[in-house]
MIDO-149886 format. One record per residue: residue number from 1; residue in one letter; x, y, z of N, C-alpha, C in turn. Coordinates in steps of 0.02 Angstrom, whole numbers. Each point is the difference from the previous one (the first is absolute). Layout:
BEGIN
<rec nr="NUM" rest="A" n_X="X" n_Y="Y" n_Z="Z" ca_X="X" ca_Y="Y" ca_Z="Z" c_X="X" c_Y="Y" c_Z="Z"/>
...
END
This chain:
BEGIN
<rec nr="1" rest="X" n_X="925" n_Y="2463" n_Z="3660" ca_X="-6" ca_Y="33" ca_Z="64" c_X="59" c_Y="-18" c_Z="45"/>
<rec nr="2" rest="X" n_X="11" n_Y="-60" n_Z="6" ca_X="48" ca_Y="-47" ca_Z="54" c_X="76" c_Y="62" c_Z="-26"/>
<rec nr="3" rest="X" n_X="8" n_Y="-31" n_Z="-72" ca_X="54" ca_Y="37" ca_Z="-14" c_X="12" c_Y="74" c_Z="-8"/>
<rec nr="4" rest="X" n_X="-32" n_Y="54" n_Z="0" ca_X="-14" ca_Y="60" ca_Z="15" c_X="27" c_Y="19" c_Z="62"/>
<rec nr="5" rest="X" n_X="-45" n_Y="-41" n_Z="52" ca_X="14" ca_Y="14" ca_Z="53" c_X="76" c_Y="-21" c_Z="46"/>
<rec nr="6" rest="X" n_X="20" n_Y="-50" n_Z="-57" ca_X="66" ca_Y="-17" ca_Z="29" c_X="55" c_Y="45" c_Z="-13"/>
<rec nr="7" rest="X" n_X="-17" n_Y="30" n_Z="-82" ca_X="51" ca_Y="62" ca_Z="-24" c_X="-23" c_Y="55" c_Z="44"/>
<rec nr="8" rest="X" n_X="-42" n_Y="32" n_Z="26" ca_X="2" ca_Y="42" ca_Z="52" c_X="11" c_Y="-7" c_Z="65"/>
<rec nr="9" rest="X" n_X="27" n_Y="-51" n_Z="40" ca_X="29" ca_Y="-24" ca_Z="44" c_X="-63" c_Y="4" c_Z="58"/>
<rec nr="10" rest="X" n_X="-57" n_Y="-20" n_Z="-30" ca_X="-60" ca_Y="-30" ca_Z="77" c_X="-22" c_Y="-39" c_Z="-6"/>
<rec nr="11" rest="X" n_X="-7" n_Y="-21" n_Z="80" ca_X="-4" ca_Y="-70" ca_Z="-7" c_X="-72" c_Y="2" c_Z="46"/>
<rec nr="12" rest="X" n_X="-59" n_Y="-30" n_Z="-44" ca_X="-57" ca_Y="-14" ca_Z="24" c_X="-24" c_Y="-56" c_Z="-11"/>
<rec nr="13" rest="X" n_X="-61" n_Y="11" n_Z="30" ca_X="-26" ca_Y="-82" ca_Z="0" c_X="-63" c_Y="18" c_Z="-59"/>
<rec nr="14" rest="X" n_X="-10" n_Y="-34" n_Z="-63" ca_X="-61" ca_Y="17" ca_Z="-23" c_X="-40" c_Y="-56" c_Z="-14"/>
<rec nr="15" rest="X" n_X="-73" n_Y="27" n_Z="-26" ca_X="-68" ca_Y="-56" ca_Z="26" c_X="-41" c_Y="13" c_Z="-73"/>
<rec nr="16" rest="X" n_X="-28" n_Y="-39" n_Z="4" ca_X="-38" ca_Y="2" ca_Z="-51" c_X="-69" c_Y="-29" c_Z="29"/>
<rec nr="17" rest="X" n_X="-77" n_Y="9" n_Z="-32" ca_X="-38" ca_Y="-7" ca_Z="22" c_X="-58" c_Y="25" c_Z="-58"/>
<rec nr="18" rest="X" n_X="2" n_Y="-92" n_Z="-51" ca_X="-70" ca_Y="38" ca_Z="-70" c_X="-46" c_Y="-36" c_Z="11"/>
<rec nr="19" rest="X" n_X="-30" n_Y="38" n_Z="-35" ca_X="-92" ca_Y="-34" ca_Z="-5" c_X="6" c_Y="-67" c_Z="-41"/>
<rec nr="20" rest="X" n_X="-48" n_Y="-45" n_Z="19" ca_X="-22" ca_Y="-53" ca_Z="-22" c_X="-24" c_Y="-12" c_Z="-57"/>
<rec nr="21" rest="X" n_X="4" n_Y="53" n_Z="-38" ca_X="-38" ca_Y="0" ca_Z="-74" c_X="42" c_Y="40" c_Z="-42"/>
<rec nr="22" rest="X" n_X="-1" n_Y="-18" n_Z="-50" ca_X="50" ca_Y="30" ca_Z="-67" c_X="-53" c_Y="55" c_Z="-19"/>
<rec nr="23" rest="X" n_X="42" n_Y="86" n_Z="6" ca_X="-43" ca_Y="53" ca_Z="-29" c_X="61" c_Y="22" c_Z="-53"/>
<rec nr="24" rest="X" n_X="20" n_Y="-26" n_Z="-44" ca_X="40" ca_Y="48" ca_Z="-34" c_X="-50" c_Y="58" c_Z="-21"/>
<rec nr="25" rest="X" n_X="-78" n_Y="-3" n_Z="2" ca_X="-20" ca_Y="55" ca_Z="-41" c_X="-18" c_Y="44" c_Z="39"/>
<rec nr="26" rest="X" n_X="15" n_Y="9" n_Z="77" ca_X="-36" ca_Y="22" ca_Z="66" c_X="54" c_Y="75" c_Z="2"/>
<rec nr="27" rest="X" n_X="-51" n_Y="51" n_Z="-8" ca_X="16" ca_Y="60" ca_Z="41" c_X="55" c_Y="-1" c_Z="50"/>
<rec nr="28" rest="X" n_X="23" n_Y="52" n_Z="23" ca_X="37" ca_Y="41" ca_Z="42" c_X="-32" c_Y="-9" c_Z="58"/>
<rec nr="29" rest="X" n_X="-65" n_Y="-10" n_Z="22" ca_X="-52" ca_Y="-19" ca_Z="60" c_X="13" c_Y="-84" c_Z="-11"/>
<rec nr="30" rest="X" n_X="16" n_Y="-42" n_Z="-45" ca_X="13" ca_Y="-67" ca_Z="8" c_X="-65" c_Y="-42" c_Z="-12"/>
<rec nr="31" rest="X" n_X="-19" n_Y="-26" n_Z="4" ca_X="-65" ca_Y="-55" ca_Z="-4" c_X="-56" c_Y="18" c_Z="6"/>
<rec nr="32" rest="X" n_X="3" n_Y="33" n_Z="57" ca_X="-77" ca_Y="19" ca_Z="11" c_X="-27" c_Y="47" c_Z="-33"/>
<rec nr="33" rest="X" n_X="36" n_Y="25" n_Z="-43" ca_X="-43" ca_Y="58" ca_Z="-74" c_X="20" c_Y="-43" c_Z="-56"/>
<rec nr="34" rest="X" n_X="-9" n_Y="-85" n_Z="7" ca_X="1" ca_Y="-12" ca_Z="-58" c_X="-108" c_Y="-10" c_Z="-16"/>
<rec nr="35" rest="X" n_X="18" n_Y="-29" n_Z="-57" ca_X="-106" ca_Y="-17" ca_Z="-11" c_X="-13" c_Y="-76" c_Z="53"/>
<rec nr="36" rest="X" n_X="53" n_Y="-19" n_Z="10" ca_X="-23" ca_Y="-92" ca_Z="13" c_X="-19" c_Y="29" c_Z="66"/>
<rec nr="37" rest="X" n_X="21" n_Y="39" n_Z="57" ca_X="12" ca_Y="12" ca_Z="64" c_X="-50" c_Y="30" c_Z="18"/>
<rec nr="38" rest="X" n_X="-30" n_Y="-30" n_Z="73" ca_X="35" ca_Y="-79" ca_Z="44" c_X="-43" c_Y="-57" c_Z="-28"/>
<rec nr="39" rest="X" n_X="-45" n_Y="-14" n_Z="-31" ca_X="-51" ca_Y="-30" ca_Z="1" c_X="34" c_Y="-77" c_Z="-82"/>
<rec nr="40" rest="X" n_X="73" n_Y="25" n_Z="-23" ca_X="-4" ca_Y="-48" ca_Z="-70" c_X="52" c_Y="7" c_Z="-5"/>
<rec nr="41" rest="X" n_X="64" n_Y="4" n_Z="40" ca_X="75" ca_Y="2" ca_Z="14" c_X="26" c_Y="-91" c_Z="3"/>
<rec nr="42" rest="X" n_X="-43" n_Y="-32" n_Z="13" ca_X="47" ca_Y="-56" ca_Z="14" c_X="28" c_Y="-33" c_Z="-80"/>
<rec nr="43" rest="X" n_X="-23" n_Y="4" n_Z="-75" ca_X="21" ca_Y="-14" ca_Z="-29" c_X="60" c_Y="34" c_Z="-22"/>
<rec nr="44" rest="X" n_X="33" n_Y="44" n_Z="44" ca_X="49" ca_Y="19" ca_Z="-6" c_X="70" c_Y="-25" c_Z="56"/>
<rec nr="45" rest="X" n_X="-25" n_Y="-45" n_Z="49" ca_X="36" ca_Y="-19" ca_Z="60" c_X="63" c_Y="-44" c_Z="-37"/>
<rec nr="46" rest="X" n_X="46" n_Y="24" n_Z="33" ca_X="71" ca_Y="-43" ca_Z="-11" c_X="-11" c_Y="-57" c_Z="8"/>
<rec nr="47" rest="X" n_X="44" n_Y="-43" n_Z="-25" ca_X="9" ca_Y="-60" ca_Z="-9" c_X="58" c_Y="-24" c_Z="52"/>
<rec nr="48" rest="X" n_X="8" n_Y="-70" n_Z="24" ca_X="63" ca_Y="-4" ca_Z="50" c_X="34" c_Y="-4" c_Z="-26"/>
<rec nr="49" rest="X" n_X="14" n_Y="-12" n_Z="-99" ca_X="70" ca_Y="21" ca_Z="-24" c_X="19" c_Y="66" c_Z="-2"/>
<rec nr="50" rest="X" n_X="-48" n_Y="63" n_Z="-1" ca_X="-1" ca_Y="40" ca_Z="-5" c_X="39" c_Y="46" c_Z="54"/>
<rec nr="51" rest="X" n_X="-10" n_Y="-46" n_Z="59" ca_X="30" ca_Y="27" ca_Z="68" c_X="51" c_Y="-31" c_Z="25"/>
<rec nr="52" rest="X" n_X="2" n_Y="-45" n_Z="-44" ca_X="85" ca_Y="-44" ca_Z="8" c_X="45" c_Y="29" c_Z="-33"/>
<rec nr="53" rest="X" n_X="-6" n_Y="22" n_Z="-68" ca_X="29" ca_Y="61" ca_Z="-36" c_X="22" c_Y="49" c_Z="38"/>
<rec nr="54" rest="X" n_X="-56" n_Y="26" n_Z="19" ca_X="7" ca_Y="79" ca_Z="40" c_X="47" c_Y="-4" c_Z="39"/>
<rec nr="55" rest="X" n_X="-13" n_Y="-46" n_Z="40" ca_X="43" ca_Y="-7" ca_Z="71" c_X="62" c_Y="11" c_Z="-7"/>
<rec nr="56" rest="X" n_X="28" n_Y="-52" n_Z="-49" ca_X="60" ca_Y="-8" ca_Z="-19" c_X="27" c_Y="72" c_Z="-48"/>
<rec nr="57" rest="X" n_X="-27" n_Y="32" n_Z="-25" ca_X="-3" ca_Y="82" ca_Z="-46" c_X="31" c_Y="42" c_Z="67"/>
<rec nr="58" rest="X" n_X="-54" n_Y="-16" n_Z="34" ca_X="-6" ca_Y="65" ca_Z="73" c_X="85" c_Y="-17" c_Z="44"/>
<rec nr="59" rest="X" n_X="2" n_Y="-48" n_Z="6" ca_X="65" ca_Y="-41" ca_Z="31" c_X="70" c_Y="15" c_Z="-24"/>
<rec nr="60" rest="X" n_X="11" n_Y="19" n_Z="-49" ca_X="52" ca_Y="8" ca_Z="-45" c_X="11" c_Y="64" c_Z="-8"/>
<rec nr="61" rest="X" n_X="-59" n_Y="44" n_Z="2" ca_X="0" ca_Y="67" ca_Z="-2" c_X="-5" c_Y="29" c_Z="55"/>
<rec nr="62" rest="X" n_X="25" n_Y="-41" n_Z="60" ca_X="9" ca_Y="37" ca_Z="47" c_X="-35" c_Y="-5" c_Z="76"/>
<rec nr="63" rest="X" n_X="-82" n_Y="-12" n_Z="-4" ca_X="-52" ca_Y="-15" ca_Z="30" c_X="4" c_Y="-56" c_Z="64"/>
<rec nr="64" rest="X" n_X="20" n_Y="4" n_Z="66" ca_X="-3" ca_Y="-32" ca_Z="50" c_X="-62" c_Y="-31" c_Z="14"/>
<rec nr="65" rest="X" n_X="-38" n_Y="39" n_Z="-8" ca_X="-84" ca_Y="-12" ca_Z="55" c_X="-48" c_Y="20" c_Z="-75"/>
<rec nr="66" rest="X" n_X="-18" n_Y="-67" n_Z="3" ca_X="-28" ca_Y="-16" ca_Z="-71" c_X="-82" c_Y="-32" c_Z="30"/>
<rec nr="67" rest="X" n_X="-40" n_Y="39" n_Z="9" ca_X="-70" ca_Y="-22" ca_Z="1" c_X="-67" c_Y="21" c_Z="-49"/>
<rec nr="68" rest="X" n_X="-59" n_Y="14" n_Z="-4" ca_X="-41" ca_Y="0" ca_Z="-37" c_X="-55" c_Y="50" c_Z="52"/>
<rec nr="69" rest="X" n_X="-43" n_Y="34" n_Z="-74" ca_X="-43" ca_Y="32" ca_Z="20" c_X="-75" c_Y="1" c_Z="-6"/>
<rec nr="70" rest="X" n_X="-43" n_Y="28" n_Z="-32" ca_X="-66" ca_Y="-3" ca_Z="-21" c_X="2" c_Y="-75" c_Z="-62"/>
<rec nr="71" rest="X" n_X="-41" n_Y="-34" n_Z="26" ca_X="-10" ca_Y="-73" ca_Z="-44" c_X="64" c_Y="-37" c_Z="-1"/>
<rec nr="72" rest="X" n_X="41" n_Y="-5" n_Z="35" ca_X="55" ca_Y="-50" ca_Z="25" c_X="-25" c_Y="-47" c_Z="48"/>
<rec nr="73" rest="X" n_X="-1" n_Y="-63" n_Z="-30" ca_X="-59" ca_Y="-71" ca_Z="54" c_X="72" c_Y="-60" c_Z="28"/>
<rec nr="74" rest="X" n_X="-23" n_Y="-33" n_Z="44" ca_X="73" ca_Y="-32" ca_Z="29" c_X="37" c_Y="-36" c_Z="-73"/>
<rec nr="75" rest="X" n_X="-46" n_Y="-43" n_Z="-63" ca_X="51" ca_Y="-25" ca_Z="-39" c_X="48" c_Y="77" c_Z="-13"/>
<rec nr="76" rest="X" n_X="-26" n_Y="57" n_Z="-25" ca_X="62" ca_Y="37" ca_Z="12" c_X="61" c_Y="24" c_Z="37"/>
<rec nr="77" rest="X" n_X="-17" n_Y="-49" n_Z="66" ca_X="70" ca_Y="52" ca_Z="40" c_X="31" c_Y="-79" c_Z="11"/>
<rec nr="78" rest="X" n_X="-35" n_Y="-42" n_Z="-17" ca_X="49" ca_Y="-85" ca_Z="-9" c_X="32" c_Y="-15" c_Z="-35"/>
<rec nr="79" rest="X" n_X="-7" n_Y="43" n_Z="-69" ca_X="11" ca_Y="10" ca_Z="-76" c_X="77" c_Y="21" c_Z="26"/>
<rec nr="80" rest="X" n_X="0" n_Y="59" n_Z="39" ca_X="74" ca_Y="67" ca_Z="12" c_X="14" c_Y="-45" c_Z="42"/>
<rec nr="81" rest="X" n_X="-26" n_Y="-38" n_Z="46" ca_X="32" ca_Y="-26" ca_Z="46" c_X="48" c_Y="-46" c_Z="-48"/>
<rec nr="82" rest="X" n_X="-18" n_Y="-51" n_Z="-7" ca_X="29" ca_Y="-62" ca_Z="-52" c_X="61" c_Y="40" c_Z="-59"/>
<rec nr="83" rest="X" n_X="-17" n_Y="55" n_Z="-42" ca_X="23" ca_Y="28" ca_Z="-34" c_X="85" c_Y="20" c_Z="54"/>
<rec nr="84" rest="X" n_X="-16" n_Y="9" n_Z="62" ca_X="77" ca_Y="53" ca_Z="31" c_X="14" c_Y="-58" c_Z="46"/>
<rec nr="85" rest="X" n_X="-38" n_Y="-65" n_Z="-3" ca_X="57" ca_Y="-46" ca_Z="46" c_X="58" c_Y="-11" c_Z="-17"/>
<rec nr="86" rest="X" n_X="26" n_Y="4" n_Z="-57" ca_X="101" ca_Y="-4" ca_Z="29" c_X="16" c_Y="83" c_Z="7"/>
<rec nr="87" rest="X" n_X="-39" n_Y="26" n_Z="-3" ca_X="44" ca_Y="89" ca_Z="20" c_X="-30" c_Y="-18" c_Z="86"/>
<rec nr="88" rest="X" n_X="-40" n_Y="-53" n_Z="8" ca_X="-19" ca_Y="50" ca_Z="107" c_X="20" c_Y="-85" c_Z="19"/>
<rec nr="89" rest="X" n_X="60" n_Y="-23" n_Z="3" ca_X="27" ca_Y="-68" ca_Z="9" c_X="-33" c_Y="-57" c_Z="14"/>
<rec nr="90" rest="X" n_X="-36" n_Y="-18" n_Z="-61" ca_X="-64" ca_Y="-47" ca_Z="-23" c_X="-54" c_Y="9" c_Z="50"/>
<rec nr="91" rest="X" n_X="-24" n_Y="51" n_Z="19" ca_X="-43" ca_Y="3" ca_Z="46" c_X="-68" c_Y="27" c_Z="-45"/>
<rec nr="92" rest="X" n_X="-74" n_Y="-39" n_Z="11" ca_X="-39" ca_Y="0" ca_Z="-25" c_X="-63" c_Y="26" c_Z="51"/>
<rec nr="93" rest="X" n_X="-69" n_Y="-31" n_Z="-33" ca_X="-47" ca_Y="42" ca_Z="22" c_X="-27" c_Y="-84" c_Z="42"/>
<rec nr="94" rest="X" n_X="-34" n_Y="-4" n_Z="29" ca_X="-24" ca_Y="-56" ca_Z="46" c_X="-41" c_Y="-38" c_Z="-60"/>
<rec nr="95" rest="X" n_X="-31" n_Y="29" n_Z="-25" ca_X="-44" ca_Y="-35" ca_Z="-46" c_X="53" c_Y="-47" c_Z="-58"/>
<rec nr="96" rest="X" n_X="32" n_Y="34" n_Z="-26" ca_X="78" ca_Y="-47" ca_Z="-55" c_X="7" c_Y="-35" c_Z="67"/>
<rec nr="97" rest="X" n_X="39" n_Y="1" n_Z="55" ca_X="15" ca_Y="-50" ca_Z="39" c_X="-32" c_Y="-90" c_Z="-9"/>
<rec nr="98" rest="X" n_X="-80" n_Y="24" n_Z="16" ca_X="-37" ca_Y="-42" ca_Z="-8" c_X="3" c_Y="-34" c_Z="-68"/>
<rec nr="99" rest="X" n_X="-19" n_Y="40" n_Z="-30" ca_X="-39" ca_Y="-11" ca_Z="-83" c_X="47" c_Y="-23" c_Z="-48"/>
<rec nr="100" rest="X" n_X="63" n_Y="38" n_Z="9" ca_X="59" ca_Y="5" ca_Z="-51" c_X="-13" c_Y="76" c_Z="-60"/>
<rec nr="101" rest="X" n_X="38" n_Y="9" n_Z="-11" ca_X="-6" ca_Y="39" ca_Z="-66" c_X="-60" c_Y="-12" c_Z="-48"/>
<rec nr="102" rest="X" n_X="-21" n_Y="84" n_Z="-11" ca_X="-69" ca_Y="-3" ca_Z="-52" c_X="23" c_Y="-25" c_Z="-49"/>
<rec nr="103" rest="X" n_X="63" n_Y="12" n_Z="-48" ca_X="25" ca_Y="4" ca_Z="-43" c_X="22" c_Y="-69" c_Z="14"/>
<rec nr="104" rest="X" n_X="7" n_Y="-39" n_Z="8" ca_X="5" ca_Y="-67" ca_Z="1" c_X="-59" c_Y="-78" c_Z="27"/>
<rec nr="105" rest="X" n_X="-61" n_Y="64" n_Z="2" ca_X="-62" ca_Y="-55" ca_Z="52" c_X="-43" c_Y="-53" c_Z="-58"/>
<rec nr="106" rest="X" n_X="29" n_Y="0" n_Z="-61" ca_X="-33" ca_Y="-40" ca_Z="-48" c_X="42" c_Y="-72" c_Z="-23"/>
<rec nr="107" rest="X" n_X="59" n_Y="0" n_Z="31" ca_X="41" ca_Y="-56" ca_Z="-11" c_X="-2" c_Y="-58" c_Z="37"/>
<rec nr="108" rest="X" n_X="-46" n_Y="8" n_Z="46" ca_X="-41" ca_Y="-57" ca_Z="39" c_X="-70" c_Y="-44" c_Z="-49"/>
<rec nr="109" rest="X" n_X="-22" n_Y="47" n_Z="-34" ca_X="-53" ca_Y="-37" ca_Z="-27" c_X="14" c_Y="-30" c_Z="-59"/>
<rec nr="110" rest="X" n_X="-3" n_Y="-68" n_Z="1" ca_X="14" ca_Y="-38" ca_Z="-42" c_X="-19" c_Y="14" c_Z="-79"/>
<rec nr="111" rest="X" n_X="-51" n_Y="32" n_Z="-9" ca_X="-55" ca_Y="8" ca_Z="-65" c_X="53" c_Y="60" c_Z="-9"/>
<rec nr="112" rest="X" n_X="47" n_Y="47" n_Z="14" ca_X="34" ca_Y="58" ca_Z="-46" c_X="84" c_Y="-32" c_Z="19"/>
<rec nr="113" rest="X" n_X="17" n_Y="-60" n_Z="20" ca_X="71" ca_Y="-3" ca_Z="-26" c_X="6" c_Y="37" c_Z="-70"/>
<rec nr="114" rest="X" n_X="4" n_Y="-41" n_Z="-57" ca_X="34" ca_Y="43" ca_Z="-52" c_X="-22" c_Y="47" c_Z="-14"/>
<rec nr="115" rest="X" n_X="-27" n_Y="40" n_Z="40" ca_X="-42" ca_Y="70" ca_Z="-1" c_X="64" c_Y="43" c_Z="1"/>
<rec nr="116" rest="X" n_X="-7" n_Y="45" n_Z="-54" ca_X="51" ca_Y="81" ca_Z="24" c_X="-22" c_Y="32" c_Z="41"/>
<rec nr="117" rest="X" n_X="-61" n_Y="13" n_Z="24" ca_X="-30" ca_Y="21" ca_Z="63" c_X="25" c_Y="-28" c_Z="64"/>
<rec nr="118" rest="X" n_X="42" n_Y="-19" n_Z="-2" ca_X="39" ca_Y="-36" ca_Z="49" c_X="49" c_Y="35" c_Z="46"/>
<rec nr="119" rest="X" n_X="27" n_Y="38" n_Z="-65" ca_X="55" ca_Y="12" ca_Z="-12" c_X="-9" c_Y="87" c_Z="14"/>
<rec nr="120" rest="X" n_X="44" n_Y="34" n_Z="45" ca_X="-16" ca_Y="80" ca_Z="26" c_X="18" c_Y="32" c_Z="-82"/>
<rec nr="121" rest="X" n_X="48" n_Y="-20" n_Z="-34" ca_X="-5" ca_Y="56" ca_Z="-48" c_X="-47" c_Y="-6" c_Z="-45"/>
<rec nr="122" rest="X" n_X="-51" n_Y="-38" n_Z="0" ca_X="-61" ca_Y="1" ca_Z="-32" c_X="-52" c_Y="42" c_Z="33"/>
<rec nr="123" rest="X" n_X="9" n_Y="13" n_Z="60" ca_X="-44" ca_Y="47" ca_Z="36" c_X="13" c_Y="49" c_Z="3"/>
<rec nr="124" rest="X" n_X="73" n_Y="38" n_Z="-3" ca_X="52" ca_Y="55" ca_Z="13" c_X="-23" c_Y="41" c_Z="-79"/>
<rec nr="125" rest="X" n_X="-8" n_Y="-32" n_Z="-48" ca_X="1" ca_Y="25" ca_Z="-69" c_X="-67" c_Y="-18" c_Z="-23"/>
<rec nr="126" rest="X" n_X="-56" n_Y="-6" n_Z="24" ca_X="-74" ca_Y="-1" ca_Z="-30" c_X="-24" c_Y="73" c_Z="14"/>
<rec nr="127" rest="X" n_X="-23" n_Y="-1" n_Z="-67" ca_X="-42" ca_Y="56" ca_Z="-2" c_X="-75" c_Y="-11" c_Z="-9"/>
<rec nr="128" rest="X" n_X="-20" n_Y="7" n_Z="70" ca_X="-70" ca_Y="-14" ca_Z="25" c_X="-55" c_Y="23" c_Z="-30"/>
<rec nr="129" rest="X" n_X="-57" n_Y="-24" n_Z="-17" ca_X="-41" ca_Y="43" ca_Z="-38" c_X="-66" c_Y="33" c_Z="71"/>
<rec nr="130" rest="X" n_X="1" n_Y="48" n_Z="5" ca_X="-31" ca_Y="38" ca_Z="33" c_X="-47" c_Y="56" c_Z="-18"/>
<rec nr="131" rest="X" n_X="8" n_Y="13" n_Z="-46" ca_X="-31" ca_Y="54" ca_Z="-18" c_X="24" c_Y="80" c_Z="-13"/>
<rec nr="132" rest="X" n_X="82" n_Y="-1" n_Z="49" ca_X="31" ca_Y="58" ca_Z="8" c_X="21" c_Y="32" c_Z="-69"/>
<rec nr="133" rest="X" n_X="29" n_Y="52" n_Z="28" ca_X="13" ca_Y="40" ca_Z="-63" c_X="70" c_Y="-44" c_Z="-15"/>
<rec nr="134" rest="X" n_X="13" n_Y="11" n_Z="-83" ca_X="40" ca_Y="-60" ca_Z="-32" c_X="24" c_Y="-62" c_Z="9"/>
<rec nr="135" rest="X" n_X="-56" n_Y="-48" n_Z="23" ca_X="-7" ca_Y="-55" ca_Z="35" c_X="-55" c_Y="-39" c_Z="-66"/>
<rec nr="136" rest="X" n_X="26" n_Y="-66" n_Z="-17" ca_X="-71" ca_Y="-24" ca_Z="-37" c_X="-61" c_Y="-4" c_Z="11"/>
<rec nr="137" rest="X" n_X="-62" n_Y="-1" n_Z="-40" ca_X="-48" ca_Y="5" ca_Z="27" c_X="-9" c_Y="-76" c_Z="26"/>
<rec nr="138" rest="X" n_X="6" n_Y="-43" n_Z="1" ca_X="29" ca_Y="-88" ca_Z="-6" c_X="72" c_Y="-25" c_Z="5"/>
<rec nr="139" rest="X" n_X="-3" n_Y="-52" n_Z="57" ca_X="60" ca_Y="-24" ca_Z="-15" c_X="20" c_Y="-55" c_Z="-24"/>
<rec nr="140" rest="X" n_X="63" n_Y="26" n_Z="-29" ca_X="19" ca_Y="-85" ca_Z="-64" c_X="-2" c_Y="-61" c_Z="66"/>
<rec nr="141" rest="X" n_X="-56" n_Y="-25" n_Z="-42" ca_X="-5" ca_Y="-82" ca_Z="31" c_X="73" c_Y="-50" c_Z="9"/>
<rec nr="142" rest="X" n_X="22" n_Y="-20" n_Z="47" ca_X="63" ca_Y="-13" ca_Z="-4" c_X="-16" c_Y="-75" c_Z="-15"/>
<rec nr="143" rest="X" n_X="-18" n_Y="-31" n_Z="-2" ca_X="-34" ca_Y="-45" ca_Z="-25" c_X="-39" c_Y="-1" c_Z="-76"/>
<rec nr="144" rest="X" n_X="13" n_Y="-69" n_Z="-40" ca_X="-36" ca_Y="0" ca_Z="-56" c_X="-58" c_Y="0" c_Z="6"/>
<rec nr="145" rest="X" n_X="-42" n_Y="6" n_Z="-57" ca_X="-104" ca_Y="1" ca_Z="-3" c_X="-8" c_Y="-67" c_Z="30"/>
<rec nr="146" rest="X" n_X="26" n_Y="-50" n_Z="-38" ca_X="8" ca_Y="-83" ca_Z="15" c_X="18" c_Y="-6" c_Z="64"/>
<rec nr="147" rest="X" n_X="49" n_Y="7" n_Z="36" ca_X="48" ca_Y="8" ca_Z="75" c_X="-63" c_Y="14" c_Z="41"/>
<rec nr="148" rest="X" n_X="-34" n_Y="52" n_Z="-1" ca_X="-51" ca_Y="41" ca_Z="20" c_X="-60" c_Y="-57" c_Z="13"/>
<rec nr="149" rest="X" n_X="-23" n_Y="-28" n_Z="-51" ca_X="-64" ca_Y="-31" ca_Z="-4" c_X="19" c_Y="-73" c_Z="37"/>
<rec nr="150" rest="X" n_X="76" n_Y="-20" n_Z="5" ca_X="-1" ca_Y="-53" ca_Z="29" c_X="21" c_Y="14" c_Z="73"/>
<rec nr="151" rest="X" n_X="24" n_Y="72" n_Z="17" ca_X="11" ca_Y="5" ca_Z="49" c_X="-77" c_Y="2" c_Z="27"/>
<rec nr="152" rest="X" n_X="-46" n_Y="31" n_Z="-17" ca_X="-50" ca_Y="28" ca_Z="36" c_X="-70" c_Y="-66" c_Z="10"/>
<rec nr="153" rest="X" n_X="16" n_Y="-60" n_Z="-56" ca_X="-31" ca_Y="-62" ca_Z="16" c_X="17" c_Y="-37" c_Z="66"/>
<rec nr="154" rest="X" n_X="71" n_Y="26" n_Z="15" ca_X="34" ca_Y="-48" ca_Z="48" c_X="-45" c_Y="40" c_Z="82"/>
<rec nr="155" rest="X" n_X="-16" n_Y="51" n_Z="4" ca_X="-47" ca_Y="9" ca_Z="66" c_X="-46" c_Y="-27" c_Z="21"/>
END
């Protein structure tokens, strides 16, 4: 788009603005003529990697004013926020101020140091199990069976 519009010499401002839920299988009407809708949509809700992605997709292609629509909840617009702090000159959302980065809020707790969960490109590249369309029905335990049973004694 960005580049289109640059070979035709206009210069606009463009926006983007998606739903909170992954429809690749959704009609021309969008979501609400899917079967889940409204009442069984949330196992389809983005993920904050999902919208850290985006952000950065939407950003590159052009997109100034990058917000969210039907099922977009604040971890999503903290997600874009965090995602475009060095494009809006490290300027964040009040909540990162406080909190720090989602994508970094597990490196405080002692019990996941050598955790890859630690680590954003372990979050950036999981494929979440949700239920969605081409999504596992389960997700790989990132942790061993063993890992697991001693993690879950330790509560």
């Amino acid at each position: 788009m960005k580049a289109a519009l640059e070979k035709a010499g206009v210069q606009a401002y463009l926006a983007i603005q998606p739903y909170g839920y992954h429809t690749p299988d959704a009609s021309l009407t969008g979501y609400i003529a899917m079967a889940e809708f409204p009442f069984a949509v949330e196992p389809r809700t983005l993920t904050r990697a999902d919208c850290h992605k985006y952000a950065l997709a939407a950003y590159e292609a052009g997109a100034r004013y990058i917000a969210g629509c039907c099922g977009f909840q604040p971890m999503h617009i903290r997600a874009v926020s965090e995602a475009l702090q060095d494009k809006r000159d490290g300027r964040v959302a009040p909540v990162t101020q406080h909190y720090g980065k989602w994508l970094n809020c597990m490196e405080s707790q002692e019990r996941y140091k050598e955790d890859d969960r630690t680590k954003a490109e372990y979050w950036l590249s999981l494929c979440a199990a949700t239920g969605r369309p081409s999504n596992p029905a389960i997700s790989k335990p990132v942790l061993t069976e063993e890992e697991q049973l001693k993690e879950s004694a330790s509560f």
